[in-house]
PAZABA-40807 format. One record per residue (C-alpha): x, y, z. Coordinates in pm, 1 decimal. Last residue first. Example, Ala and Ser with C-alpha at 12.3 -4.5 7.8 and 13.67 -1.06 7.14 Angstrom:
REM PAZABA-40807
         X         Y         Z
    1367.0    -106.0     714.0
    1230.0    -450.0     780.0
END
This chain:
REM PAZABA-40807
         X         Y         Z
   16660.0    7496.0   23524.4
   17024.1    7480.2   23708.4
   17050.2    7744.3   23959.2
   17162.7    7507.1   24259.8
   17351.2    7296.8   24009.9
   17583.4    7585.8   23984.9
   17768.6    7499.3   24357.4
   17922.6    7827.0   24429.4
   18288.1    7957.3   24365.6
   18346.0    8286.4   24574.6
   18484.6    8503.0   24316.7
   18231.5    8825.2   24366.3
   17957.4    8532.1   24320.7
   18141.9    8235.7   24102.3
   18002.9    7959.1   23935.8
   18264.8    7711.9   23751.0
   18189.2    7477.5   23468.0
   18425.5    7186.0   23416.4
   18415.0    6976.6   23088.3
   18595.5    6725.4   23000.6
   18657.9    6498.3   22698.0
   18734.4    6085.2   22645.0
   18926.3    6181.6   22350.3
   18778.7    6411.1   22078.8
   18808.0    6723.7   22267.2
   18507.0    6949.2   22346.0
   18326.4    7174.6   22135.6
   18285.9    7584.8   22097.2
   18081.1    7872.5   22307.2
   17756.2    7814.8   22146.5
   17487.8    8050.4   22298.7
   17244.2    7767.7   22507.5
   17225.6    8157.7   22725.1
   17296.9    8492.9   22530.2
   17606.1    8631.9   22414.6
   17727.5    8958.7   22415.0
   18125.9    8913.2   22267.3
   18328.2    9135.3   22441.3
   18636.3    8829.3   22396.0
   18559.9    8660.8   22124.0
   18372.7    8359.2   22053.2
   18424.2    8000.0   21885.1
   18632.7    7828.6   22136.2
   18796.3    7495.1   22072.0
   18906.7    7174.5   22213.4
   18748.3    7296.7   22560.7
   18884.2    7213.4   22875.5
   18709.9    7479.6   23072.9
   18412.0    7658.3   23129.4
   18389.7    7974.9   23428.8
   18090.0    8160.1   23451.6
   18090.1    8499.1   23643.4
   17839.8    8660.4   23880.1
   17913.4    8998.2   23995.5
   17549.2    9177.3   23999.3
   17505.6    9091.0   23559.7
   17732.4    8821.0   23405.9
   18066.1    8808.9   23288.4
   18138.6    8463.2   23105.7
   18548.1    8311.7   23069.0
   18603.3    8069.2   22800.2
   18897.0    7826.8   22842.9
   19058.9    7689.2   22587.0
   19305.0    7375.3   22773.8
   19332.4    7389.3   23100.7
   19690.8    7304.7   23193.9
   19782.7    7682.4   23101.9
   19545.5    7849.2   22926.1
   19409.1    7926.6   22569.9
   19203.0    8136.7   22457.9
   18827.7    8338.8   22517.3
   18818.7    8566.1   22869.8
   18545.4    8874.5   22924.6
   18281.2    8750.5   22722.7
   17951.1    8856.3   22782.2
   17606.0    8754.0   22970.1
   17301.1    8575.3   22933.0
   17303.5    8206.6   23117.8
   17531.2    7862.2   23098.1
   17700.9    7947.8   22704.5
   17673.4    7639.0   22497.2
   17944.9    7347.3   22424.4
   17908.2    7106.6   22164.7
   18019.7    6785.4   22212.6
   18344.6    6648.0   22008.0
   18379.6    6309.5   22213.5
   18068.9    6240.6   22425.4
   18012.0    6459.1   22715.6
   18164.2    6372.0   23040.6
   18096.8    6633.3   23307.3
   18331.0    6851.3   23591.6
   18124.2    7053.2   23771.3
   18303.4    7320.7   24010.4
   18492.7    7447.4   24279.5
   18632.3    7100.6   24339.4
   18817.0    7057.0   24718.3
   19109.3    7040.4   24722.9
   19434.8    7035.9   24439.4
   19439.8    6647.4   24451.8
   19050.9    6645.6   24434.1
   18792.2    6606.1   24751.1
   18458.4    6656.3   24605.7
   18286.6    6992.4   24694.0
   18103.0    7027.3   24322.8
   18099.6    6727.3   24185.2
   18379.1    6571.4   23979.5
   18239.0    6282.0   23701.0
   17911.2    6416.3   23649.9
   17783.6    6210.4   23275.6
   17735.4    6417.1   22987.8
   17544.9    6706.8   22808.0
   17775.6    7041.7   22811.8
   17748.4    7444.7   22920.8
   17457.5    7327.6   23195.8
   17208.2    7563.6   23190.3
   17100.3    7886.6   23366.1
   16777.4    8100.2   23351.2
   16883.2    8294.4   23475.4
   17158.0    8473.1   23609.5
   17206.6    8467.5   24015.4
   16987.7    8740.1   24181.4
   17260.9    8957.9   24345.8
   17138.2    9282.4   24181.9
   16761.7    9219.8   24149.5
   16761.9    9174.9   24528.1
   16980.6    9501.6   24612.1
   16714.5    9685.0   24461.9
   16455.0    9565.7   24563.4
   16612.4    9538.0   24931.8
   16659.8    9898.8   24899.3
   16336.5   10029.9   24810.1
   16406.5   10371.9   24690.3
   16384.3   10651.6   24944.3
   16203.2   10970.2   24769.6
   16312.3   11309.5   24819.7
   16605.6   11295.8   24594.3
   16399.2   11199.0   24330.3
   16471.0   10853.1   24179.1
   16589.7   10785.5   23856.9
   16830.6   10540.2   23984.5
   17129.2   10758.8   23942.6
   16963.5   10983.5   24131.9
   16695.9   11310.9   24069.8
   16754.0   11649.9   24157.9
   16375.8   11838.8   24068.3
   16285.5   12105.4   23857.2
   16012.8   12335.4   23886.3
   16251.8   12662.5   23924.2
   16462.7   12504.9   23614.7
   16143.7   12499.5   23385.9
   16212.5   12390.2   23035.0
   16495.0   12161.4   23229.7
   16853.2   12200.2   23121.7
   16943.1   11851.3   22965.5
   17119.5   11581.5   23190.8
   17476.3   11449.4   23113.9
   17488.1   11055.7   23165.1
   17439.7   10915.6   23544.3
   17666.2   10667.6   23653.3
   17570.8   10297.2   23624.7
   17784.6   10254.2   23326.4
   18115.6   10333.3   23521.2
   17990.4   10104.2   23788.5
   17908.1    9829.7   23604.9
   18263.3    9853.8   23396.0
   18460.5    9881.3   23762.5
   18288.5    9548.5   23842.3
   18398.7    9336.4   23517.5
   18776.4    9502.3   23552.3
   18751.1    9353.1   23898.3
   18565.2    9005.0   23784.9
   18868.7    9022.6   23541.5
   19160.6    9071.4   23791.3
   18981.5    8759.8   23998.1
   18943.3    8531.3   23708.4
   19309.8    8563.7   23651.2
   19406.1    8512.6   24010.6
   19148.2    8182.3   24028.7
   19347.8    8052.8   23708.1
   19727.7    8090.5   23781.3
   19943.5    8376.6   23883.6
   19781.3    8586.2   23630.7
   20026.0    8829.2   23424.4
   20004.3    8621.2   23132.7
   19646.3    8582.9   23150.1
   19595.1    8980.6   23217.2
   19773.5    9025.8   22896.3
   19560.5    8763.9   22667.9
   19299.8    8982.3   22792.2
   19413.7    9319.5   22723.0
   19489.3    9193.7   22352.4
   19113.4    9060.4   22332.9
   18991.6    9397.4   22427.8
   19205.6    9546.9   22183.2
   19061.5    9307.4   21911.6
   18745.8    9405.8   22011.4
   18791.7    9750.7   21923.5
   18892.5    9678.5   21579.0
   18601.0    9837.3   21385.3
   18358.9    9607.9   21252.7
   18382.0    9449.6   20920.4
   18657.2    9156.6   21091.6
   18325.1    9094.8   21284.7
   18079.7    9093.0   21034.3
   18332.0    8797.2   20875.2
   18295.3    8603.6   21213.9
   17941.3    8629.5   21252.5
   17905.0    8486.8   20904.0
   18119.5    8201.4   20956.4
   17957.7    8146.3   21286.4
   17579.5    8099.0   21085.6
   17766.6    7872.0   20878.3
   17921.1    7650.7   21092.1
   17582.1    7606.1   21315.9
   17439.3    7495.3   21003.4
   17689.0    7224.1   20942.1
   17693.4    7076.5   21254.8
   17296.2    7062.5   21259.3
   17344.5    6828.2   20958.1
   17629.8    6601.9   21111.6
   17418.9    6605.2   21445.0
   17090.9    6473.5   21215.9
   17275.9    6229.0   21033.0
   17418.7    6152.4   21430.5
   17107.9    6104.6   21565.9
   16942.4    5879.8   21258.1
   17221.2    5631.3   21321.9
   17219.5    5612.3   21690.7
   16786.0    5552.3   21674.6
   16853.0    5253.2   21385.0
   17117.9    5120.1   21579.1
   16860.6    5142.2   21866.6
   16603.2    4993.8   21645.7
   16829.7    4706.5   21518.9
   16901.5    4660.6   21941.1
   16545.2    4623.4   22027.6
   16491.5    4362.8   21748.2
   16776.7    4135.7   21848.4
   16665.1    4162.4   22179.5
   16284.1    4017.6   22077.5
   16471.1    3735.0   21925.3
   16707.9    3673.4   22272.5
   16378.5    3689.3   22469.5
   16211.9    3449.7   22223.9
   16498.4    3228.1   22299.9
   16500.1    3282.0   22685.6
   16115.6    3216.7   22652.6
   16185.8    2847.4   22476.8
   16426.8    2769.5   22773.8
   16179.4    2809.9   23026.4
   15884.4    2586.0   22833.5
   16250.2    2337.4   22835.8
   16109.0    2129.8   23127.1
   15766.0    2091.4   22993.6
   15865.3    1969.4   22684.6
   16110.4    1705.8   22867.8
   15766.4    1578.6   23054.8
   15587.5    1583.7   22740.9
   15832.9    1334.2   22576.4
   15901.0    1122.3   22846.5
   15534.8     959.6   22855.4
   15571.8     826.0   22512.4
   15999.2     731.0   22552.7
   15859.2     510.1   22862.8
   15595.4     327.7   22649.1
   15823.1     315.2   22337.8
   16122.2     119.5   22596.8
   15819.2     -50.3   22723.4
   15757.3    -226.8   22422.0
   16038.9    -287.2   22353.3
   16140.9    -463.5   22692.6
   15829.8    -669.8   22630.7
   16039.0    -804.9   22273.7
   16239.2   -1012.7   22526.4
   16579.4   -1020.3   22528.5
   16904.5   -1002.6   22243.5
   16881.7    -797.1   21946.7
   16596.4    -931.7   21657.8
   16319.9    -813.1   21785.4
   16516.0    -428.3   21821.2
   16622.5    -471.7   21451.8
   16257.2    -518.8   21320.9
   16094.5    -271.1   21563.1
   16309.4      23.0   21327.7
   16581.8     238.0   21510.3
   16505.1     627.8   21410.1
   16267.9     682.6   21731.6
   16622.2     555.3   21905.4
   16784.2     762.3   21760.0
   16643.4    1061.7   21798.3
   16540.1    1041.4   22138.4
   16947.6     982.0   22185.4
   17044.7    1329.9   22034.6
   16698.3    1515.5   22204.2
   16883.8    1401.7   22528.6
   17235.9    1534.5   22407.8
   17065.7    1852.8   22289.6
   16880.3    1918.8   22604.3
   17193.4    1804.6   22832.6
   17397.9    2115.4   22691.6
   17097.1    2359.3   22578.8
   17061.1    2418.7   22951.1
   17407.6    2596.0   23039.8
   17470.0    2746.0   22671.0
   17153.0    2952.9   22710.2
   17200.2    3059.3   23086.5
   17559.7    3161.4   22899.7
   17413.3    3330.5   22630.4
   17121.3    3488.0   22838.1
   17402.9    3639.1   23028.6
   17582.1    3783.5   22737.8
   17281.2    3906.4   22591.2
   17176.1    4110.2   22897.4
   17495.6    4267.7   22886.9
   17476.7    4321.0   22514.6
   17132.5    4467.9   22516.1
   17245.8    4729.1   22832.8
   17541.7    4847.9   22600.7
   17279.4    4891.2   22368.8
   17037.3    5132.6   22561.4
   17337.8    5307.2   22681.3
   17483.6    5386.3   22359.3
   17139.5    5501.9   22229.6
   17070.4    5743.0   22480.5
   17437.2    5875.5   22460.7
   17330.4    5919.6   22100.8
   17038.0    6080.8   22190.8
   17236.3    6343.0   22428.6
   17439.1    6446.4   22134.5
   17110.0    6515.1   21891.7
   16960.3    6745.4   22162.6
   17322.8    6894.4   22209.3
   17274.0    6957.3   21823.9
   16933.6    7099.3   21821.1
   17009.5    7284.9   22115.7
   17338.3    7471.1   21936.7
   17093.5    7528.4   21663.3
   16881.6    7713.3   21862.0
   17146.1    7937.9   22017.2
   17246.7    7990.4   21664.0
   16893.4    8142.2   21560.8
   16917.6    8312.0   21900.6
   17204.1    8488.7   21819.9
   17075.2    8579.7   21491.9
   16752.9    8692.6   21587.4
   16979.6    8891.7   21829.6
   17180.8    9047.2   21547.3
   16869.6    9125.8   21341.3
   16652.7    9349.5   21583.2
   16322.3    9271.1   21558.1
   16358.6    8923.6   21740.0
   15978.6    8733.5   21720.4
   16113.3    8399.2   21493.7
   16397.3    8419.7   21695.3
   16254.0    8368.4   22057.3
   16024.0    8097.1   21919.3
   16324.6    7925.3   21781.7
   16481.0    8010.7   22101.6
   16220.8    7836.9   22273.7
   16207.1    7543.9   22063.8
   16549.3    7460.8   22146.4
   16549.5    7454.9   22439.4
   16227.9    7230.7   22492.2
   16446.6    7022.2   22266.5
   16755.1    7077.4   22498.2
   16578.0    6956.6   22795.4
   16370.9    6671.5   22646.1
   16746.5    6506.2   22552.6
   16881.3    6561.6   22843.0
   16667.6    6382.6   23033.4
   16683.4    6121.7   22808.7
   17083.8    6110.6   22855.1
   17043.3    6127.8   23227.8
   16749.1    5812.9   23215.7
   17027.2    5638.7   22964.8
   17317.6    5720.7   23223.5
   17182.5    5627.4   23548.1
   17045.3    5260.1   23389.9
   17432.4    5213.4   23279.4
   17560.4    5320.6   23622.4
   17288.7    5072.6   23759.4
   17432.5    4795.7   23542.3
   17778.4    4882.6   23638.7
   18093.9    4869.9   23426.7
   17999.5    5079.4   23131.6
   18113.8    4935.1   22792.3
   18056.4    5123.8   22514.3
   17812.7    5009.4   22241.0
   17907.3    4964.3   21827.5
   17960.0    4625.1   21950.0
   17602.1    4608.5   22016.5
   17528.3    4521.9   21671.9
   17724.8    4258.7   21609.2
   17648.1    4126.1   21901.2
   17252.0    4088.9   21865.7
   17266.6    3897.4   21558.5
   17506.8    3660.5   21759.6
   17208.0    3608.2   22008.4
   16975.1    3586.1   21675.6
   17238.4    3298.9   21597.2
   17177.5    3108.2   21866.6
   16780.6    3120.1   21880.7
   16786.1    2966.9   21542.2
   17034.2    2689.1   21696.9
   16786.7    2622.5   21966.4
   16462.5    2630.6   21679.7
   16675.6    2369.0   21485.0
   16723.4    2162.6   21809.3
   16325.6    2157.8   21840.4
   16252.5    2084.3   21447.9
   16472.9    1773.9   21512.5
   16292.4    1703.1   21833.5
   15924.6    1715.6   21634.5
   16088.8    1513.5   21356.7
END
């Protein structure tokens, strides 16, 4: 009975394997083990990164006098939440596409020594089922009986001892059954609470858009010039050129000094700058020129996924000018840093395209969105949501550009 008990605990071990494949088919398939490692320590990563996000702008929020930036930041948060909730699902994808590798290769190790167990354990069995009587009366002497129990005695904890290995693989296959309910459990929970998040975000941008159509229509003239420049543009960099121009000329037309009010006591008074500065004084000049070509932060990646282009790697077109990523299928998309709109729309081979003006000639360049939910003008602040990404195998490329010189952005990523 003690073999019969055995086999049954095999079979049990079986079917937990099979337990452990019908969940994990809800797992992609990554092709390398340490690509699959990679991606659940980047997802994780993630993950920590957009809650700490997230909390700050909830903080940020909470303290906002002014209504309109409370409710920036109140969507900012929300896009965090949900890129939070993203990046745990790519957690969870990875963590069981990890559980069916390893249960694939159990099964076979599995399949491998349960073949000559179970053929041993048959003949054990029948021979411990054969009764003295009939093996007296068969043919030769009733020693070899007696030896045939004495040999099967000694066997017994010998074949115990060979399958101690084979009893851990099958608490190993139990233990991955539970580790891949809990990360079913984990993928399910994520996307109730991306659904949820989803639907907040959709209303706060609802709102936004109907106190837009309430304002006056200035923005839709912006937007017109825009769509204008795009046609005119050669192609992409030409485009992003004409508006880092029109971005420049707007800096320097607010930098100039507004009307000043006759002084109480024009004999006392003083010619100042632009700065502020009186014409006697020298400002610093490498303060100056410092805070102007700092680089906007902080600054963020626009997406949570997997690098697939690096900036510098050799492409068809050249060299990349950007970060290309691999979020997962509908991911939201967030503004990099603090700055405003100058390009939202469609473009050629690109996809929607959103287009970022930030302060001392920095611009941020995001394509191949699925949809854009801002407007050209549009002040936005950094994790801002910008729109999602397509629903089939998506990409995302950010762009960094100083005066339009593209610059690697993962040397300003916080």
């Amino acid at each position: 009975m003690a073999w019969l008990n055995h086999r049954l605990f095999l079979l049990g071990g079986s079917a937990l394997l099979c337990a452990v494949a019908a969940v994990g088919q809800r797992a992609p398939a990554l092709d390398d083990p340490d690509d699959t490692r990679a991606a659940l320590a980047e997802a994780l990563q993630e993950r920590r990164a957009a809650e700490a996000r997230s909390e700050r702008l909830e903080a940020e929020a909470a303290e906002a006098e002014d209504a309109a930036e409370r409710a920036a930041r109140e969507a900012a948060a929300i896009a965090a939440r949900i890129q939070q909730a993203e990046a745990g699902i790519a957690a969870a994808r990875a963590r069981m596409t990890m559980i069916v590798r390893e249960r694939d290769d159990l099964r076979e190790e599995l399949g491998r020594e349960q073949r000559p167990i179970v053929r041993l354990t048959a003949a054990l069995q029948q021979f411990s089922r054969r009764p003295v009587a009939f093996s007296v009366l068969r043919p030769g002497d009733v020693s070899d009986v007696v030896h045939l129990r004495a040999m099967l005695h000694n066997a017994v904890p010998q074949v115990q001892q060979s399958t101690e290995g084979l009893r851990t693989q099958i608490a190993r296959s139990a233990e991955l059954s539970r580790e891949a309910a809990a990360a079913a459990e984990a993928l399910s929970a994520d996307e109730a609470a991306l659904a949820e998040r989803r639907d907040e975000l959709a209303e706060i941008e609802s709102r936004e858009r109907l106190a837009a159509r309430a304002a006056d229509s200035a923005a839709d003239r912006e937007a017109e010039r825009a769509l204008a420049l795009a046609e005119e543009a050669r192609d992409l960099d030409g485009l992003v050129d004409r508006l880092d121009r029109a971005a420049a000329l707007r800096e320097r037309l607010a930098a100039l000094p507004g009307p000043q009010l006759r002084p109480a006591s024009p004999a006392s008074a003083r010619v100042t700058d632009a700065s502020g500065a009186a014409s006697g004084s020298i400002p610093s000049a490498s303060a100056s020129a410092g805070a102007a070509d700092a680089p906007p932060s902080p600054y963020i990646l626009p997406v949570a996924g997997r690098t697939l282009t690096g900036f510098g790697a050799p492409q068809e077109a050249g060299l990349s000018q950007g970060l290309t990523l691999g979020p997962i299928a509908g991911a939201q998309v967030v503004a990099p840093a603090n700055g405003r709109i100058a390009f939202a729309g469609p473009y050629r081979g690109y996809g929607q395209i959103v287009i970022i003006e930030h302060r001392g000639g920095w611009t941020s360049l995001i394509t191949g969105l699925a949809r854009s939910d801002v407007r050209v003008g549009q002040d936005v602040v950094g994790g801002a949501p910008l729109g999602v990404a397509g629903p089939d195998r998506p990409s995302v490329t950010l762009e960094l550009r100083r005066n339009g010189e593209p610059v690697n952005p993962i040397t300003f990523v916080s």
